[in-house]
KOLGU-4560 file (N, C-alpha, C; in nm, 3 decimals, padded with zeros to 5 digits):
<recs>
<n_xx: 00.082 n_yy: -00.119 n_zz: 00.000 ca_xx: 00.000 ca_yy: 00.000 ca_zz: 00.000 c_xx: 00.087 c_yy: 00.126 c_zz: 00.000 mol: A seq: 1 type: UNK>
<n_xx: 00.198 n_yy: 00.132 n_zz: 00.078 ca_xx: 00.273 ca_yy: 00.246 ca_zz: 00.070 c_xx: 00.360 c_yy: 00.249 c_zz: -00.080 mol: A seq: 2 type: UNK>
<n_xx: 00.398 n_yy: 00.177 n_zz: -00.144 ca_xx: 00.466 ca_yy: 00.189 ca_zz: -00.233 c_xx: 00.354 c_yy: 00.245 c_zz: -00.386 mol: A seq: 3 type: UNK>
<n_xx: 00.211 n_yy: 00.192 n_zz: -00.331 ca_xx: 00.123 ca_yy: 00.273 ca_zz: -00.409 c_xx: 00.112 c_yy: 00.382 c_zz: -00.385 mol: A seq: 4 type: UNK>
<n_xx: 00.154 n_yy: 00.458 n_zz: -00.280 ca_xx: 00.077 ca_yy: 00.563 ca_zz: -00.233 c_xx: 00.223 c_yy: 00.673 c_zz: -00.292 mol: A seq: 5 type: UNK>
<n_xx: 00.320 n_yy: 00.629 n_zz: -00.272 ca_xx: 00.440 ca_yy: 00.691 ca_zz: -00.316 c_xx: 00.419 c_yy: 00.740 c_zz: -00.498 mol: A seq: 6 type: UNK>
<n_xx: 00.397 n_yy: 00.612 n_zz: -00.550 ca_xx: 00.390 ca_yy: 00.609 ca_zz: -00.700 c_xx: 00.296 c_yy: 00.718 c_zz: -00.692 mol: A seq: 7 type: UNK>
<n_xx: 00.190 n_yy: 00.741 n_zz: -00.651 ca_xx: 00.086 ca_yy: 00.815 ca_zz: -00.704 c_xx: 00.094 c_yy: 00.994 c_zz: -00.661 mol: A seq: 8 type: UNK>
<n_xx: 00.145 n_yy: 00.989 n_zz: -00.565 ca_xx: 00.253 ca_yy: 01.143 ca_zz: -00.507 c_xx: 00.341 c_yy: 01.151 c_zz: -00.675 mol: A seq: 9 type: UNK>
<n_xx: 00.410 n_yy: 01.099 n_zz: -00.718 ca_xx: 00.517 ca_yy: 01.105 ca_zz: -00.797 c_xx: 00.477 c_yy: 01.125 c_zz: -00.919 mol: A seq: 10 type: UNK>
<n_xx: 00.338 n_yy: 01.061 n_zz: -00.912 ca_xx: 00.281 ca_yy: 01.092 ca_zz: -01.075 c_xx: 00.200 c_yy: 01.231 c_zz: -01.092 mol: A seq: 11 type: UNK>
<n_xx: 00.169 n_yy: 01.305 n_zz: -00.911 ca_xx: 00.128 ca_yy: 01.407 ca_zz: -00.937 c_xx: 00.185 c_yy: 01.532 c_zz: -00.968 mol: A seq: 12 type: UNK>
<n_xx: 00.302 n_yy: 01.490 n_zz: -00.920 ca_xx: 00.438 ca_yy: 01.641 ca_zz: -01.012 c_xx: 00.466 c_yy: 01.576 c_zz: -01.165 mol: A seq: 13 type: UNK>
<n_xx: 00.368 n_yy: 01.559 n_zz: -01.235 ca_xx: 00.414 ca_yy: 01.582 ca_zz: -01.411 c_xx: 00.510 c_yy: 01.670 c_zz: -01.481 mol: A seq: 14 type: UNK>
<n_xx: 00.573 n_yy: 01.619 n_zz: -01.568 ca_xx: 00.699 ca_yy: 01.703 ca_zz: -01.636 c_xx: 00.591 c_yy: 01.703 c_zz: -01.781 mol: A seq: 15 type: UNK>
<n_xx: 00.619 n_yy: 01.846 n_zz: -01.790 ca_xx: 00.531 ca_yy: 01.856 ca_zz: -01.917 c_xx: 00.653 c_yy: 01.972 c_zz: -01.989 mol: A seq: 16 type: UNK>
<n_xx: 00.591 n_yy: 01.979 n_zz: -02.163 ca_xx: 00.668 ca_yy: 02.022 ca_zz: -02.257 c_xx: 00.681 c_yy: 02.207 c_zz: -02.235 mol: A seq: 17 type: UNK>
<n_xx: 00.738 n_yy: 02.277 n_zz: -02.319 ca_xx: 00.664 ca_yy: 02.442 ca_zz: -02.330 c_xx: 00.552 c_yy: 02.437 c_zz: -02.355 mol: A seq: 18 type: UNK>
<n_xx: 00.537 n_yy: 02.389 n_zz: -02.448 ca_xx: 00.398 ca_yy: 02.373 ca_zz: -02.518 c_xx: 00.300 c_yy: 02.402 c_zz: -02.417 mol: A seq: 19 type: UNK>
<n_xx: 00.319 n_yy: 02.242 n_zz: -02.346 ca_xx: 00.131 ca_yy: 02.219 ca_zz: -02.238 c_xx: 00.183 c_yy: 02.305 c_zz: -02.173 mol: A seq: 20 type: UNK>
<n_xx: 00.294 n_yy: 02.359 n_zz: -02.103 ca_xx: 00.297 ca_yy: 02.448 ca_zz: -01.990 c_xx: 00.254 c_yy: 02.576 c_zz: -02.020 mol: A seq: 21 type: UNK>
<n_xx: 00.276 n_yy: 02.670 n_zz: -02.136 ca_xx: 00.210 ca_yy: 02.766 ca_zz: -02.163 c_xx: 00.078 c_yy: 02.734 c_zz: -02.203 mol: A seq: 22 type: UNK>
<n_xx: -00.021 n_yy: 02.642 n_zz: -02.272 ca_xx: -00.145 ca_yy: 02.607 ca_zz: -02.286 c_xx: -00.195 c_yy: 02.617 c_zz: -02.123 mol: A seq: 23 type: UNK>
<n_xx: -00.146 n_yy: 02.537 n_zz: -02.034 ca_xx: -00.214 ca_yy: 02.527 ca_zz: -01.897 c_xx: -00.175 c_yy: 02.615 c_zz: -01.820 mol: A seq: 24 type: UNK>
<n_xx: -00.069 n_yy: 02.747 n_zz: -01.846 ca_xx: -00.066 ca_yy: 02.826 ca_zz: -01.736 c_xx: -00.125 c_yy: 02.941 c_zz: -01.821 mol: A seq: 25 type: UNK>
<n_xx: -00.154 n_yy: 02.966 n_zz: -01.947 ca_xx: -00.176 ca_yy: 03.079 ca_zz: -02.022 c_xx: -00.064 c_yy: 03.179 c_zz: -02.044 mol: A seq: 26 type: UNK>
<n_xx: 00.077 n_yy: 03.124 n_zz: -01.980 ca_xx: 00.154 ca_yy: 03.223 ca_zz: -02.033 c_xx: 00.260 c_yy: 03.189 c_zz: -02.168 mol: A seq: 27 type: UNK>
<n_xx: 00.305 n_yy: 03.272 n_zz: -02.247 ca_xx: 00.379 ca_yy: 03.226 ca_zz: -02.386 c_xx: 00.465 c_yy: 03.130 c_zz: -02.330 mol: A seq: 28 type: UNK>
<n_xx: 00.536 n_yy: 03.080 n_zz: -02.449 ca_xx: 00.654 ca_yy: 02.963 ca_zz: -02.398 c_xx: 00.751 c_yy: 03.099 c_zz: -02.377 mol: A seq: 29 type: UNK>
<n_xx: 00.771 n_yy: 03.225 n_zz: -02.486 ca_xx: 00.840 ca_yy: 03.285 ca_zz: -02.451 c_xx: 00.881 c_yy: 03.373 c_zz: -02.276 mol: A seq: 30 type: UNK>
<n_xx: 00.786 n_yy: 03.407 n_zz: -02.188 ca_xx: 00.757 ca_yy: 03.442 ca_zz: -02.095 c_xx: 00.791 c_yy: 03.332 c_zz: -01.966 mol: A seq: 31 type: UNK>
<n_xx: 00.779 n_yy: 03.169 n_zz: -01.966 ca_xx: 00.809 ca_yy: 03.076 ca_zz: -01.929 c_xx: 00.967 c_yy: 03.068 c_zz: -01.941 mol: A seq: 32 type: UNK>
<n_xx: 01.040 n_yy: 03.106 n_zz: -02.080 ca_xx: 01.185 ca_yy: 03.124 ca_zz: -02.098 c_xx: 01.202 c_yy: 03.211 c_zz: -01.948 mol: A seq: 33 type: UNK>
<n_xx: 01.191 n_yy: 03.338 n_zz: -02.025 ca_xx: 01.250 ca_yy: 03.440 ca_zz: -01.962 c_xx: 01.229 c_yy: 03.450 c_zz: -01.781 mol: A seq: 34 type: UNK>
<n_xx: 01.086 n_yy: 03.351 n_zz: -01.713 ca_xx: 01.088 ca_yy: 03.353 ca_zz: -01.577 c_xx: 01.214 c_yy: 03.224 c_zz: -01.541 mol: A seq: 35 type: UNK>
<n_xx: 01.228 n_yy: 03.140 n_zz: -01.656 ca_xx: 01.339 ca_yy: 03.084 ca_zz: -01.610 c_xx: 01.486 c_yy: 03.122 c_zz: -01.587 mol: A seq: 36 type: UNK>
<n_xx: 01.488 n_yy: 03.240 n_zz: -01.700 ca_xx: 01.645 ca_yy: 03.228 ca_zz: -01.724 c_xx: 01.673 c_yy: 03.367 c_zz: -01.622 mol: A seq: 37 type: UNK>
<n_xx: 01.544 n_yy: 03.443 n_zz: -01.547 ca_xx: 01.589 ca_yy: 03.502 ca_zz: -01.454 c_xx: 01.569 c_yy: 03.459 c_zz: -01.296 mol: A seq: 38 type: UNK>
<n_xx: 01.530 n_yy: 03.318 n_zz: -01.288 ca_xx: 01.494 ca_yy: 03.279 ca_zz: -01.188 c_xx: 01.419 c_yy: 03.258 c_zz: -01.101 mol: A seq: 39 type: UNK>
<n_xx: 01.296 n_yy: 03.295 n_zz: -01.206 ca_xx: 01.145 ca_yy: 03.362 ca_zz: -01.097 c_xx: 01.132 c_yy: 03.193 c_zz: -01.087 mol: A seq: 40 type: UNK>
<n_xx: 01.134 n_yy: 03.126 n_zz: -01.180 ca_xx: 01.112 ca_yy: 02.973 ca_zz: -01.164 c_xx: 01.264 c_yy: 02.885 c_zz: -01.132 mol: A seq: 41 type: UNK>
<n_xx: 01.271 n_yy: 02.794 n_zz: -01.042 ca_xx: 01.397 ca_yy: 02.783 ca_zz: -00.975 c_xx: 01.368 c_yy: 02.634 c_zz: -01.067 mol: A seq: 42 type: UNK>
<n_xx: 01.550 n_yy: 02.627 n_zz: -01.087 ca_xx: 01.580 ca_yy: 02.517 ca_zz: -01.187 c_xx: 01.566 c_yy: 02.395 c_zz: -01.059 mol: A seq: 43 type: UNK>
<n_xx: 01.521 n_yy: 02.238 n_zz: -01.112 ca_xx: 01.533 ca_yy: 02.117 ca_zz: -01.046 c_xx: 01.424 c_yy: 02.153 c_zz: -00.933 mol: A seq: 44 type: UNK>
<n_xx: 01.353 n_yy: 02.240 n_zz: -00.952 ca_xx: 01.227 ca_yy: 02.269 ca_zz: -00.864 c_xx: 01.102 c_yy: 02.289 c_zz: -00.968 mol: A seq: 45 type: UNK>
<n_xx: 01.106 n_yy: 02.385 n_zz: -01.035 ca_xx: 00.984 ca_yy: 02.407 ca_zz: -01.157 c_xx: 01.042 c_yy: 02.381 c_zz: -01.271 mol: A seq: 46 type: UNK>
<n_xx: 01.130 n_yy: 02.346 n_zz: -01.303 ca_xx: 01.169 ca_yy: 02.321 ca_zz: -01.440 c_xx: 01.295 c_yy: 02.243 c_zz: -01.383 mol: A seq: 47 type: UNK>
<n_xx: 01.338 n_yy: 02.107 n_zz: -01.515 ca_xx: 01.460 ca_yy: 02.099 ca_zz: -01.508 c_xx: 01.511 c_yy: 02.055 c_zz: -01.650 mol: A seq: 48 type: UNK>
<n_xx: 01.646 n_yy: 01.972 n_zz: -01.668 ca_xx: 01.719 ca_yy: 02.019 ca_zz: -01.821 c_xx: 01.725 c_yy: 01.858 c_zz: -01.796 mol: A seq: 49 type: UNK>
<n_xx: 01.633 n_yy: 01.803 n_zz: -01.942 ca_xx: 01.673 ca_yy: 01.676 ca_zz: -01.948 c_xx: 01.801 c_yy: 01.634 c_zz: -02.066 mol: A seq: 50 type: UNK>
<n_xx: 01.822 n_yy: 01.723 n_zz: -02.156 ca_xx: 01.981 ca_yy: 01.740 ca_zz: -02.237 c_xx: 01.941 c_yy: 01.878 c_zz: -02.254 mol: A seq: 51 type: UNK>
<n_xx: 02.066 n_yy: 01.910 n_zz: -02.318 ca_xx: 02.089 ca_yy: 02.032 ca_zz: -02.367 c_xx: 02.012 c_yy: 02.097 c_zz: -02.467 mol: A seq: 52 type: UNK>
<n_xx: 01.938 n_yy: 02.027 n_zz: -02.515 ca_xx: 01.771 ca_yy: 02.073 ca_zz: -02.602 c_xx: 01.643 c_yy: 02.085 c_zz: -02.542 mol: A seq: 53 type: UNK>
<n_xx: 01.592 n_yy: 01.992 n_zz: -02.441 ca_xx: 01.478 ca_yy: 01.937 ca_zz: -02.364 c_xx: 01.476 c_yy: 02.041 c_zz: -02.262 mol: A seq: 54 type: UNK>
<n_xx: 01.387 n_yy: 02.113 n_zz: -02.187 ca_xx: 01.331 ca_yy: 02.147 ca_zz: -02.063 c_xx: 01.217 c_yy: 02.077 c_zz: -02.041 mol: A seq: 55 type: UNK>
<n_xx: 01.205 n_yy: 02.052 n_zz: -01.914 ca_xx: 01.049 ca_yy: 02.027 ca_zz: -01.862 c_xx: 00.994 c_yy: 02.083 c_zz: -01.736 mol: A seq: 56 type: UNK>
<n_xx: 00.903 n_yy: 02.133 n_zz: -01.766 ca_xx: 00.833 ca_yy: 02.177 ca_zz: -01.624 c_xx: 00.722 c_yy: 02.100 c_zz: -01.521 mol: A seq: 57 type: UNK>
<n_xx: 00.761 n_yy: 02.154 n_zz: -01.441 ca_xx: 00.724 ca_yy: 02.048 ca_zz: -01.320 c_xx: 00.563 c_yy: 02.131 c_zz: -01.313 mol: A seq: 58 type: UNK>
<n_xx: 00.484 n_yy: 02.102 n_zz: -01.368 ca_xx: 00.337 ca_yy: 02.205 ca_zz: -01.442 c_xx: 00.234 c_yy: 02.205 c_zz: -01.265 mol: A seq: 59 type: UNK>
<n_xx: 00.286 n_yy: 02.091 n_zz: -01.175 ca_xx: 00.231 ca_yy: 02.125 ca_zz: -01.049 c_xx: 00.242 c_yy: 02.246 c_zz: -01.013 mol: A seq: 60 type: UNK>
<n_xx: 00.380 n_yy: 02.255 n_zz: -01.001 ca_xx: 00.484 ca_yy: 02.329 ca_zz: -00.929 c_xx: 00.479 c_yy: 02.474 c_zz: -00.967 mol: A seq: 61 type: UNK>
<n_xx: 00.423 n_yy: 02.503 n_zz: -01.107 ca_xx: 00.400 ca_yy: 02.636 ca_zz: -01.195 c_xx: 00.295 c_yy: 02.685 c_zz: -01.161 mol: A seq: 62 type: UNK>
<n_xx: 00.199 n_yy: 02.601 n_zz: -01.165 ca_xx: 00.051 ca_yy: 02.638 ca_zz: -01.145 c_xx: 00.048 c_yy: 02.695 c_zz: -00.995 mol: A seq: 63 type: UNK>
<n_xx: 00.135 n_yy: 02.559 n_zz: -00.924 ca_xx: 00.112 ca_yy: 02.644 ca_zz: -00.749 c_xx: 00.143 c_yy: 02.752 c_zz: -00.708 mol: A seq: 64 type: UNK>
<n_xx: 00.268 n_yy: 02.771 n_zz: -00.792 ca_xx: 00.341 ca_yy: 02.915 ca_zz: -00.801 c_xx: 00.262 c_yy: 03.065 c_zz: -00.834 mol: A seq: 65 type: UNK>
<n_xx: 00.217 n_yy: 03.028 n_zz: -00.979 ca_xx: 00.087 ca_yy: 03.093 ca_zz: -01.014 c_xx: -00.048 c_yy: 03.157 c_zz: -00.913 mol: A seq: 66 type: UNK>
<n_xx: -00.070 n_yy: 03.025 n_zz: -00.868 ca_xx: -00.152 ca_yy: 03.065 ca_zz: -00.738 c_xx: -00.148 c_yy: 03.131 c_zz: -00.661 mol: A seq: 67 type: UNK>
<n_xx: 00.017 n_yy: 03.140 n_zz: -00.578 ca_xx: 00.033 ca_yy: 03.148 ca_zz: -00.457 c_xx: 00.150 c_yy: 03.282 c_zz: -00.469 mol: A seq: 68 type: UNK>
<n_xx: 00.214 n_yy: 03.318 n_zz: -00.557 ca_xx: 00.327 ca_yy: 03.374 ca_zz: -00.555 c_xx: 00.247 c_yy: 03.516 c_zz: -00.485 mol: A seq: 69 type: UNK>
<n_xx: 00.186 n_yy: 03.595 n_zz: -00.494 ca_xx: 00.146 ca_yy: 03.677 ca_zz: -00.411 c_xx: 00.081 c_yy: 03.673 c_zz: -00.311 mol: A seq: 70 type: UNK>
<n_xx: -00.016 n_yy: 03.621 n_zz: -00.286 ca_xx: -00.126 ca_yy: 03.583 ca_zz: -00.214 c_xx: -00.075 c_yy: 03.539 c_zz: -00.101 mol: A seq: 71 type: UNK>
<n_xx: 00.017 n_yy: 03.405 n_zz: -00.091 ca_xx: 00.012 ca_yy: 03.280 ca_zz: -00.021 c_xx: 00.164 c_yy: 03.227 c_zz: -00.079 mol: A seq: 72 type: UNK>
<n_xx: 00.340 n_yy: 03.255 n_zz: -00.049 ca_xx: 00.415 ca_yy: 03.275 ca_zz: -00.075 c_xx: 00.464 c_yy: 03.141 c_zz: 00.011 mol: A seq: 73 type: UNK>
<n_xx: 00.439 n_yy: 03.153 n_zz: 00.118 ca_xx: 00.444 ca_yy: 03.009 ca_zz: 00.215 c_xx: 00.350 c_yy: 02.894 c_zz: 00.191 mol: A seq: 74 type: UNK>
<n_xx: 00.269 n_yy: 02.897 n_zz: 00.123 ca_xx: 00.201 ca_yy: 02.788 ca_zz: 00.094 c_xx: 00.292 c_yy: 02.745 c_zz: -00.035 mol: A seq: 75 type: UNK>
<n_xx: 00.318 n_yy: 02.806 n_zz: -00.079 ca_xx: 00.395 ca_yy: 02.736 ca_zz: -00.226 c_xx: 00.544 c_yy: 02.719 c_zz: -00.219 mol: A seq: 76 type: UNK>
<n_xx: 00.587 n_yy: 02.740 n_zz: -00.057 ca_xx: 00.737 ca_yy: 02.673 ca_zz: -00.052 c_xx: 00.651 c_yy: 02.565 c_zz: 00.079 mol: A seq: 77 type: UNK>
<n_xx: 00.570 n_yy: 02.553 n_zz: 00.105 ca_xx: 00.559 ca_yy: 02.399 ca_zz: 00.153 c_xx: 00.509 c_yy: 02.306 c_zz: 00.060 mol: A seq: 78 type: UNK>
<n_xx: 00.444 n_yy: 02.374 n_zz: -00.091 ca_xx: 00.457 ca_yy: 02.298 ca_zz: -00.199 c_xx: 00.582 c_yy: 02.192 c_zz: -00.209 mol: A seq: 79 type: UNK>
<n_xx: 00.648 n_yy: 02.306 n_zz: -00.248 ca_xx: 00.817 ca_yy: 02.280 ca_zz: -00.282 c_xx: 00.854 c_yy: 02.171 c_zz: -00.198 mol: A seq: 80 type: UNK>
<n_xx: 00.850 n_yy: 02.183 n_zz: -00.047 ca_xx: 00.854 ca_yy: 02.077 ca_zz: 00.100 c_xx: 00.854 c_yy: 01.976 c_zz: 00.026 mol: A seq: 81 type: UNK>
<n_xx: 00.722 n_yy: 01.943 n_zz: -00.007 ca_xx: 00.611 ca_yy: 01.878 ca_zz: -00.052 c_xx: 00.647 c_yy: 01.750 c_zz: -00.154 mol: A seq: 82 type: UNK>
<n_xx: 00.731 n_yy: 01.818 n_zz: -00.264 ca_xx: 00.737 ca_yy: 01.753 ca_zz: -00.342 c_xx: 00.898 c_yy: 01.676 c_zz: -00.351 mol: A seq: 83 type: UNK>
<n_xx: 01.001 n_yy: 01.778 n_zz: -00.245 ca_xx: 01.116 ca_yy: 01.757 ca_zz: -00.282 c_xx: 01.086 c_yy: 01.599 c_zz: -00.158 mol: A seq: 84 type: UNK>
<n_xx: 01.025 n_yy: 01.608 n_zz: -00.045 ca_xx: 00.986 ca_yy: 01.458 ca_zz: 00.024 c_xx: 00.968 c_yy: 01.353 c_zz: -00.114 mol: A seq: 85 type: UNK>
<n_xx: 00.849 n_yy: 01.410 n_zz: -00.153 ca_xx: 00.823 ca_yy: 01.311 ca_zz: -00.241 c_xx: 00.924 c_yy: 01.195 c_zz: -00.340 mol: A seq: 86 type: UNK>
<n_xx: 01.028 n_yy: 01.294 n_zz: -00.393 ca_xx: 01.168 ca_yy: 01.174 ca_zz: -00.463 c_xx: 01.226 c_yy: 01.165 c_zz: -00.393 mol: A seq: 87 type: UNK>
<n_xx: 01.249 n_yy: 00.969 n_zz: -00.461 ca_xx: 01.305 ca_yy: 00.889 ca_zz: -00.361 c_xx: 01.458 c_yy: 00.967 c_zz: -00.341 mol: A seq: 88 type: UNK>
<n_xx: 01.493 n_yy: 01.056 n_zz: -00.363 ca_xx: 01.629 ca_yy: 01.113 ca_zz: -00.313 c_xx: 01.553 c_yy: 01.191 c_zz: -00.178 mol: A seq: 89 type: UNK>
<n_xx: 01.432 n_yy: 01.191 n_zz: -00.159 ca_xx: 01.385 ca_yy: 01.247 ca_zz: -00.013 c_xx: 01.339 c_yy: 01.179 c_zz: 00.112 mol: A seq: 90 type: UNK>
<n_xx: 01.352 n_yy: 01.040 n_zz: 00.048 ca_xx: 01.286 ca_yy: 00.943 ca_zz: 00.138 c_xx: 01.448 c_yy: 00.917 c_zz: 00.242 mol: A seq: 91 type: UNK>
<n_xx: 01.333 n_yy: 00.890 n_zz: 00.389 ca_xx: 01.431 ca_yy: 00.854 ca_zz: 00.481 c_xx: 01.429 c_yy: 00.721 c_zz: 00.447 mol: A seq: 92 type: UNK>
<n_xx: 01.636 n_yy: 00.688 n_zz: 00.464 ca_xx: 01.679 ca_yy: 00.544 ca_zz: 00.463 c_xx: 01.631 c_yy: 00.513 c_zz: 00.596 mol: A seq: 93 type: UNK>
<n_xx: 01.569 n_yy: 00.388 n_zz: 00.605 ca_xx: 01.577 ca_yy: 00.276 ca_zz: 00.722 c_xx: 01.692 c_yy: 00.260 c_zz: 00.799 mol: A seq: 94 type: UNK>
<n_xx: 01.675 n_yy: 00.303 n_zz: 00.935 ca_xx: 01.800 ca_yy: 00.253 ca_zz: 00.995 c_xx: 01.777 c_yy: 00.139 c_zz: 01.035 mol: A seq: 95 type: UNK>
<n_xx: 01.936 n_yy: 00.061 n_zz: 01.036 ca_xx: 01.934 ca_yy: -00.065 ca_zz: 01.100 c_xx: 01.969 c_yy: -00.045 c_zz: 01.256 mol: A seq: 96 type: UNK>
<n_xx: 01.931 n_yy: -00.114 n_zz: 01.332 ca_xx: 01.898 ca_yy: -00.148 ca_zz: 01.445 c_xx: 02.078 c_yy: -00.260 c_zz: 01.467 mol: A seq: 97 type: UNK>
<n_xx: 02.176 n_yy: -00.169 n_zz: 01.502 ca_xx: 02.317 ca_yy: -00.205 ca_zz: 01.522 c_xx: 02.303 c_yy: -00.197 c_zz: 01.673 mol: A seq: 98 type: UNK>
<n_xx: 02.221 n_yy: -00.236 n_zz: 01.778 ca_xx: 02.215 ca_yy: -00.206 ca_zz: 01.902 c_xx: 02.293 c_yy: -00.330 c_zz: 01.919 mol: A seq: 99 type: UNK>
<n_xx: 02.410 n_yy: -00.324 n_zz: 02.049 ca_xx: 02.467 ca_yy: -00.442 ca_zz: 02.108 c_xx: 02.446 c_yy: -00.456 c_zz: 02.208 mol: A seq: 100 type: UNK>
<n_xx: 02.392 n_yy: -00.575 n_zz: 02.284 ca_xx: 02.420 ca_yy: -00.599 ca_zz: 02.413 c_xx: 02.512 c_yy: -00.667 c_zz: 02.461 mol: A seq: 101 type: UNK>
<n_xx: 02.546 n_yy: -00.589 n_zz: 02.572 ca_xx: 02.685 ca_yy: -00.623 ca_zz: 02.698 c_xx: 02.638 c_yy: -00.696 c_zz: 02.773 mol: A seq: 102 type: UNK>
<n_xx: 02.655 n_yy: -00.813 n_zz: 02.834 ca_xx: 02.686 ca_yy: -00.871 ca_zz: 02.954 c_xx: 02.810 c_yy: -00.809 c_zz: 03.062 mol: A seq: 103 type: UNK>
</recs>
């Protein structure tokens, strides 16, 4: 059950093209450039570089931004929280249980 519940967290941050990301946020692909290349959108958070041709945006992560960037500024960095838990580079390792007992 947990390993479903993980998958389905993971499928809700979608990497989508310029394309859908300006279709679903309404802003140009050009305008999406330029919040990237000045930082309003933080790289490996709302966008990241899959080669040196490819971007993808994390279209959760845009939209929440969208939402929240004035309004509600802390709700959309516990987004961020949110999602960076979510990959398995966020998951806590299991500790092993190295306890010894002394006589």
């Amino acid at each position: 059950m947990e390993n479903a519940q993980k998958k389905m967290t993971l499928q809700h941050y979608q990497l989508v093209n310029k394309q859908v990301a300006a279709e679903m946020t309404g802003l140009s692909s050009e305008t999406l450039k330029k919040y990237r290349l000045e930082g309003i959108l933080q790289k490996d958070i709302h966008w990241v570089v899959i080669n040196s041709r490819v971007i993808r945006y994390n279209i959760s992560l845009v939209l929440d931004w969208m939402q929240n960037k004035d309004s509600n500024p802390q709700g959309h960095l516990r987004a961020i929280e949110s999602y960076l838990a979510s990959l398995p580079s966020g998951q806590k390792k299991p500790r092993a249980n190295h306890s010894r007992r002394y006589k």
